[in-house]
PDB file with one MODEL, atoms N, CA, C and O in Angstrom:
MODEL        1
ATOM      1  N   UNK A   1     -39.994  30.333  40.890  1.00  0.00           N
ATOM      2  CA  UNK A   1     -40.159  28.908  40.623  1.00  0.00           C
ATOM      3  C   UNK A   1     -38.891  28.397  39.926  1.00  0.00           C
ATOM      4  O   UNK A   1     -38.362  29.177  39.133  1.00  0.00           O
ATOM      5  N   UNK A   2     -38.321  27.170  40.118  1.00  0.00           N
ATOM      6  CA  UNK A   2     -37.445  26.553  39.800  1.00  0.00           C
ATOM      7  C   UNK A   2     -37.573  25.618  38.476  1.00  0.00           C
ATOM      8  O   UNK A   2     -38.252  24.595  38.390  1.00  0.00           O
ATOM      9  N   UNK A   3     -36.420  26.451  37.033  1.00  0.00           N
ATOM     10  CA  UNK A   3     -36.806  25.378  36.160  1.00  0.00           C
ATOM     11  C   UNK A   3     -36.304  23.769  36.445  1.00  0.00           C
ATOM     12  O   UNK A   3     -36.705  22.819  35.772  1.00  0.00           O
ATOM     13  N   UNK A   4     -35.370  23.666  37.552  1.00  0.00           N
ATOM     14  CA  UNK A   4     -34.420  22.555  37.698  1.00  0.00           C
ATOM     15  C   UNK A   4     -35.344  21.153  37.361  1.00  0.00           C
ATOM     16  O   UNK A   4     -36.257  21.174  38.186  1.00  0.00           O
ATOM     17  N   UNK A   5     -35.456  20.200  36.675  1.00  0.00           N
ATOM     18  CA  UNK A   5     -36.292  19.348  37.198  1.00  0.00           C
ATOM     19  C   UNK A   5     -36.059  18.749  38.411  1.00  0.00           C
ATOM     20  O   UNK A   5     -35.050  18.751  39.116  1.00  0.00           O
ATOM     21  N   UNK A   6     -37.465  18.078  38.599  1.00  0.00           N
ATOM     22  CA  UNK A   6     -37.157  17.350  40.381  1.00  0.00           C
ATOM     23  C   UNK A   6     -36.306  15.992  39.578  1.00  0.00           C
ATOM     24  O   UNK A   6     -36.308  15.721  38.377  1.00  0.00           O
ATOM     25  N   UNK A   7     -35.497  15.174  40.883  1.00  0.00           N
ATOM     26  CA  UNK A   7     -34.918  13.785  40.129  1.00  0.00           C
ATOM     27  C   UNK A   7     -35.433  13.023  41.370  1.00  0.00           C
ATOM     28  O   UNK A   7     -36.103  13.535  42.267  1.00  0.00           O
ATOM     29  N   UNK A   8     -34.975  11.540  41.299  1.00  0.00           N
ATOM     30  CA  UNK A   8     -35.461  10.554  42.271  1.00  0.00           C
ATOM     31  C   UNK A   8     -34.511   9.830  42.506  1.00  0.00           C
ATOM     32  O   UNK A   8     -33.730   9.837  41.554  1.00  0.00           O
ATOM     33  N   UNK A   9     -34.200   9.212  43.307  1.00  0.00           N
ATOM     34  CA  UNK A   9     -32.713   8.676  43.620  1.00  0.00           C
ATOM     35  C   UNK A   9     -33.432   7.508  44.585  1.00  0.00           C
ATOM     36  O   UNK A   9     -34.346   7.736  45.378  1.00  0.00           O
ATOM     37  N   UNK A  10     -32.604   5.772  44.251  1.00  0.00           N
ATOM     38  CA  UNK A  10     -33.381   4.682  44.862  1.00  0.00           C
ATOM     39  C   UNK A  10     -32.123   4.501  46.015  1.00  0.00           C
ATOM     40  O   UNK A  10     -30.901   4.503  45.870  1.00  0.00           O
ATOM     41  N   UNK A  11     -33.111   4.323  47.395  1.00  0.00           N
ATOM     42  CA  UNK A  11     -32.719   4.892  48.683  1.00  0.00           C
ATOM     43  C   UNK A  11     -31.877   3.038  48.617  1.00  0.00           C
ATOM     44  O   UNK A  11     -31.141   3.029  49.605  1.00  0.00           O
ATOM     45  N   UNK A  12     -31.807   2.292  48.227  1.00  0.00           N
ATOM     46  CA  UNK A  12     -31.013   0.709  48.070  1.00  0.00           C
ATOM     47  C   UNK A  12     -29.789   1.180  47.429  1.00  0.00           C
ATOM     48  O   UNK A  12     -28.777   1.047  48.117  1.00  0.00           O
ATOM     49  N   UNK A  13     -29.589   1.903  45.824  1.00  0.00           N
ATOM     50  CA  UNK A  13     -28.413   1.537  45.395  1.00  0.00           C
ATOM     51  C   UNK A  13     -28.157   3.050  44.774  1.00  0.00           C
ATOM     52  O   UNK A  13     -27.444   3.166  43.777  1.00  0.00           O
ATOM     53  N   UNK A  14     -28.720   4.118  45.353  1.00  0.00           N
ATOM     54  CA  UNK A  14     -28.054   5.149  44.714  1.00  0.00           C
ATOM     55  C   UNK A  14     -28.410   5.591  43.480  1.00  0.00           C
ATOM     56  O   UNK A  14     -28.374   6.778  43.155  1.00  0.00           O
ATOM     57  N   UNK A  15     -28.755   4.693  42.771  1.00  0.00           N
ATOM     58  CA  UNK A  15     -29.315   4.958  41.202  1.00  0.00           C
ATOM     59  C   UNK A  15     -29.738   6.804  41.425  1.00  0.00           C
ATOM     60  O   UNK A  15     -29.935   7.321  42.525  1.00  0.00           O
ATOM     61  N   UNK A  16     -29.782   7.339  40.442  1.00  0.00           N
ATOM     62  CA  UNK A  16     -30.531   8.760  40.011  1.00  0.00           C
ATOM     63  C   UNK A  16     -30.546   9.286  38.780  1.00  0.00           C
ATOM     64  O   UNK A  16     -29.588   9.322  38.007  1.00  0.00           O
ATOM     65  N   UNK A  17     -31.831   9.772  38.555  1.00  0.00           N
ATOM     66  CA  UNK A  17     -31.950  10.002  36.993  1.00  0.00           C
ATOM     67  C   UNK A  17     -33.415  11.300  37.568  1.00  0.00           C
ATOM     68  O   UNK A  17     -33.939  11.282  38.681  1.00  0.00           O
ATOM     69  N   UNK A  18     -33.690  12.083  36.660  1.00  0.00           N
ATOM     70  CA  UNK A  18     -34.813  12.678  36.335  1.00  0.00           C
ATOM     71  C   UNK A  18     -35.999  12.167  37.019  1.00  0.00           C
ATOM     72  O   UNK A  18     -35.950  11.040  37.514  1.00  0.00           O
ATOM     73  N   UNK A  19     -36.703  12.638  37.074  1.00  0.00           N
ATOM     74  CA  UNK A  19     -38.092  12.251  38.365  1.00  0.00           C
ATOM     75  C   UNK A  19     -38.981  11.982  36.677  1.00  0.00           C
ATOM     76  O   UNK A  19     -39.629  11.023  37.098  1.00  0.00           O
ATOM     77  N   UNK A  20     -39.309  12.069  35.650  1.00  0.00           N
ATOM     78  CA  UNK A  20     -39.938  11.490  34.690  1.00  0.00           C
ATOM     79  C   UNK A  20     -39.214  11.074  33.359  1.00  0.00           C
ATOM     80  O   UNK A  20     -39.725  11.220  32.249  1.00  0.00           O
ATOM     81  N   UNK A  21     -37.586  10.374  33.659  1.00  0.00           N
ATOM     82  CA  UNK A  21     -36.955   9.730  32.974  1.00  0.00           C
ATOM     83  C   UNK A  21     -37.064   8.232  32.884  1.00  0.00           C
ATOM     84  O   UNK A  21     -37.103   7.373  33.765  1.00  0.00           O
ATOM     85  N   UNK A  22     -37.109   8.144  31.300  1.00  0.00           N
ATOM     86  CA  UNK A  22     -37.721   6.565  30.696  1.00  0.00           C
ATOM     87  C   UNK A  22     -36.502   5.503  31.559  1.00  0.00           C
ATOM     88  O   UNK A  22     -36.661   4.302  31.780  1.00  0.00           O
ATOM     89  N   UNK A  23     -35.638   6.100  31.835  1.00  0.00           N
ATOM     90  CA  UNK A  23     -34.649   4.939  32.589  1.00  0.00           C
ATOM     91  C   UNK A  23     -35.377   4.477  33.592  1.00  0.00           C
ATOM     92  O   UNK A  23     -35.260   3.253  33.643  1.00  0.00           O
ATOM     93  N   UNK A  24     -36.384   5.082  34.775  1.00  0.00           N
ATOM     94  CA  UNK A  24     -37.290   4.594  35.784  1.00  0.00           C
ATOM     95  C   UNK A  24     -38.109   3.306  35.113  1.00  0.00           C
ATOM     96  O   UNK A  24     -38.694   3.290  34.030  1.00  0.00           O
ATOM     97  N   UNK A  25     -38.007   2.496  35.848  1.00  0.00           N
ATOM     98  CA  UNK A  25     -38.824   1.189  35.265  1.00  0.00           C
ATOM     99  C   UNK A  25     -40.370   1.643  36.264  1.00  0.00           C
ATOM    100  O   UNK A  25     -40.286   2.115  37.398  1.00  0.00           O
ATOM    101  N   UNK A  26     -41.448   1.425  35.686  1.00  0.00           N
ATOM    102  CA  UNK A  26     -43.064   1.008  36.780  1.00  0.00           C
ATOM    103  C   UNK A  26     -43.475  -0.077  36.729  1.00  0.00           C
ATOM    104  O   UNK A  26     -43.496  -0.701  35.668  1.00  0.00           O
ATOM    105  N   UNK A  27     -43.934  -0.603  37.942  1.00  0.00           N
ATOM    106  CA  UNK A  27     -44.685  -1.932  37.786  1.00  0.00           C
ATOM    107  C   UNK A  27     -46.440  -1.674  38.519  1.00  0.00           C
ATOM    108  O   UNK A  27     -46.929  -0.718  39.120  1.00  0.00           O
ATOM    109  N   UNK A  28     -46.734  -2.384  38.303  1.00  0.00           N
ATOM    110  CA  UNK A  28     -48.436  -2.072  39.204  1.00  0.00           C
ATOM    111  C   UNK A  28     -48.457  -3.186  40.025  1.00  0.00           C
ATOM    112  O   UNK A  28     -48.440  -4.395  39.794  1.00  0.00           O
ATOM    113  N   UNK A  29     -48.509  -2.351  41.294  1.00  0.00           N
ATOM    114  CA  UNK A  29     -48.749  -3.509  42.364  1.00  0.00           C
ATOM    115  C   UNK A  29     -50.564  -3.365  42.738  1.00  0.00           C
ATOM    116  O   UNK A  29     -51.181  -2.327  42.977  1.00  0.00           O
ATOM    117  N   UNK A  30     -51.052  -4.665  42.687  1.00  0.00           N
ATOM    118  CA  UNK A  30     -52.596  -5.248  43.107  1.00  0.00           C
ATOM    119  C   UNK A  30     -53.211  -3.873  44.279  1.00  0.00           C
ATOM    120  O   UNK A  30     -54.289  -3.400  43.918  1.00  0.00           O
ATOM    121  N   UNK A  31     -52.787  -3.439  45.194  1.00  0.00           N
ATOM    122  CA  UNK A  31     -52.967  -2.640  46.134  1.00  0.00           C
ATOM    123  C   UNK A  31     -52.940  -1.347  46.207  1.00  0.00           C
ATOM    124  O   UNK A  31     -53.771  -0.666  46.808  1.00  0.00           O
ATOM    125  N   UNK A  32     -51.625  -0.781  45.370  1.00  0.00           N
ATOM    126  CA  UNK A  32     -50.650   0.615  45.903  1.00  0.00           C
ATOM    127  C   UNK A  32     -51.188   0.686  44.621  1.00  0.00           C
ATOM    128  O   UNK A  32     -52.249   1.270  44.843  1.00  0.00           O
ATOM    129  N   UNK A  33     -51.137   0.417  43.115  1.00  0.00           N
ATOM    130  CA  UNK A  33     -51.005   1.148  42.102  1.00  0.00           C
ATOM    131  C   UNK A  33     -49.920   1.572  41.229  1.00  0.00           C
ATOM    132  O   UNK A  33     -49.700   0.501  40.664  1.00  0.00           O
ATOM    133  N   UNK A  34     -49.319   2.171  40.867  1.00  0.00           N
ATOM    134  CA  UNK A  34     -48.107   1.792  39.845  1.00  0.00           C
ATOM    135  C   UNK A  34     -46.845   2.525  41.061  1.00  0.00           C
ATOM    136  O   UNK A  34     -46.889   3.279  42.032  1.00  0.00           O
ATOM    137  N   UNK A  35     -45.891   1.839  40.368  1.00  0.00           N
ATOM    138  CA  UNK A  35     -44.663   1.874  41.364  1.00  0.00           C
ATOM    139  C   UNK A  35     -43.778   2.299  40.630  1.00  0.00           C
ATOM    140  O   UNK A  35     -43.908   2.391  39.409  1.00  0.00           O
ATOM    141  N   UNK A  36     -42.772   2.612  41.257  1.00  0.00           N
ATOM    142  CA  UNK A  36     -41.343   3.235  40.539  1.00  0.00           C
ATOM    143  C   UNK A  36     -40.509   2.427  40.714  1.00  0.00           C
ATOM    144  O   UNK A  36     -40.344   2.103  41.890  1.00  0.00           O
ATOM    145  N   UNK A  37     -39.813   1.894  39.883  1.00  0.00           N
ATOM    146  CA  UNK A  37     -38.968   0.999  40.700  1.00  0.00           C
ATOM    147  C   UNK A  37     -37.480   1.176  39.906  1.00  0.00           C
ATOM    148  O   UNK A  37     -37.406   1.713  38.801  1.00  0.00           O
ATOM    149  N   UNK A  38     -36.556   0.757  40.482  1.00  0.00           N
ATOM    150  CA  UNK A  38     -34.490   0.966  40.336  1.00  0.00           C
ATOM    151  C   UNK A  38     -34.503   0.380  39.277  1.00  0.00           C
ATOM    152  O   UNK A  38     -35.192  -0.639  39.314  1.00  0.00           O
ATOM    153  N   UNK A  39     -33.800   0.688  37.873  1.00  0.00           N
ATOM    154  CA  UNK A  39     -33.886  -0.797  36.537  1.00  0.00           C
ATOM    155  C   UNK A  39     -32.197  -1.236  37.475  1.00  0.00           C
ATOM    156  O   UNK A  39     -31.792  -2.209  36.839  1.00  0.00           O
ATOM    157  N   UNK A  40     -31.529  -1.048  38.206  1.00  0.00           N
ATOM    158  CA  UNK A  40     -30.373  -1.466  38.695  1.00  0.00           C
ATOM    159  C   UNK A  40     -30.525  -2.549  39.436  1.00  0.00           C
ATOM    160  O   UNK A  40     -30.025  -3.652  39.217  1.00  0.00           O
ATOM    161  N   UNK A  41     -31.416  -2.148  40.571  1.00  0.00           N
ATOM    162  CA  UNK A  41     -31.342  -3.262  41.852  1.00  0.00           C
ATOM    163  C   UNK A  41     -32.916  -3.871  42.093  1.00  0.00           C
ATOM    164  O   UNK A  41     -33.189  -4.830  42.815  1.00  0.00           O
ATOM    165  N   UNK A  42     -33.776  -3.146  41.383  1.00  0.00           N
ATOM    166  CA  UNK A  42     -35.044  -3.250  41.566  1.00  0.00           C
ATOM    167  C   UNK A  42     -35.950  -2.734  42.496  1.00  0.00           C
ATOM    168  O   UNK A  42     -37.181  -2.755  42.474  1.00  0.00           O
ATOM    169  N   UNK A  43     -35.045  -2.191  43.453  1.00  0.00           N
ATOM    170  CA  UNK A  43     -35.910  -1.686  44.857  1.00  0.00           C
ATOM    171  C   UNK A  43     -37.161  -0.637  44.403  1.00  0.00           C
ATOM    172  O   UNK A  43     -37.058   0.228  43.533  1.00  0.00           O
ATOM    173  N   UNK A  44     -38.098  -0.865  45.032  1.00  0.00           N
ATOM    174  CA  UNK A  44     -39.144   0.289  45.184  1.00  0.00           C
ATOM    175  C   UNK A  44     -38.838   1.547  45.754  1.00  0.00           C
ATOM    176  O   UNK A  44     -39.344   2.561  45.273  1.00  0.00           O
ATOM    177  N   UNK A  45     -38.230   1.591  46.520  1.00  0.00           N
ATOM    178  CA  UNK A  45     -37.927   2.830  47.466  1.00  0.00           C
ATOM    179  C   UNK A  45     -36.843   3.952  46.969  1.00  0.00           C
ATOM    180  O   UNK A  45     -35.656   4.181  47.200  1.00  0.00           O
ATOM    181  N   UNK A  46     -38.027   4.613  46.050  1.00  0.00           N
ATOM    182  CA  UNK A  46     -37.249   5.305  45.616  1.00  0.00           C
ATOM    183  C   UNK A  46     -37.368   7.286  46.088  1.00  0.00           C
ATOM    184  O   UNK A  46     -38.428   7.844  45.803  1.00  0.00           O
ATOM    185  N   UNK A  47     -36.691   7.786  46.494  1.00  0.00           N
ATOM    186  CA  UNK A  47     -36.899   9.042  47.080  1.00  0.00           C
ATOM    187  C   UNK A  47     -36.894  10.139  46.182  1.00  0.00           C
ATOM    188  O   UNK A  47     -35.814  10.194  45.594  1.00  0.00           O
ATOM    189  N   UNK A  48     -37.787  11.149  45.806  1.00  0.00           N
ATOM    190  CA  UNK A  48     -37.463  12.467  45.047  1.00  0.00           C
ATOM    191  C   UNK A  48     -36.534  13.645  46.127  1.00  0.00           C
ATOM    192  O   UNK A  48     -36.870  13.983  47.262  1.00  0.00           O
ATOM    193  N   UNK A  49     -35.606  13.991  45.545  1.00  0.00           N
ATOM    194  CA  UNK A  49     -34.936  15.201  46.041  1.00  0.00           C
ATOM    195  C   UNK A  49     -34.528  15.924  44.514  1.00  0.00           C
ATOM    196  O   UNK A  49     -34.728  15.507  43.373  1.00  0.00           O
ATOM    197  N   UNK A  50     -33.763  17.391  45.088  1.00  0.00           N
ATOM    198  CA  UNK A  50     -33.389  18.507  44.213  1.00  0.00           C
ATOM    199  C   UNK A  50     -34.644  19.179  43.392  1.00  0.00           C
ATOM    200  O   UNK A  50     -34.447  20.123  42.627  1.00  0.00           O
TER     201      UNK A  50
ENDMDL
END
């Protein structure tokens, strides 16, 4: 098993930080439930790799 943490990187502007770093902003959307979102560009789409 890998101590590496996982990170998340927003597929709009590149941003990357830690997959449970306070730099990730969340919002709650009415439907989906809480979201991850870029504090850079704002995009939702944010991808986990590593």
């Amino acid at each position: 098993m890998s101590t590496q943490s996982q990170r998340k990187r927003c597929h709009g502007c590149q941003f990357e930080a830690a997959a449970g770093d306070d730099e990730w902003e969340r919002i709650a959307h009415p439907s989906l439930g809480e979201l991850t979102q870029c504090p850079e560009c704002g995009s939702t789409d944010i991808r986990n790799f590593g």
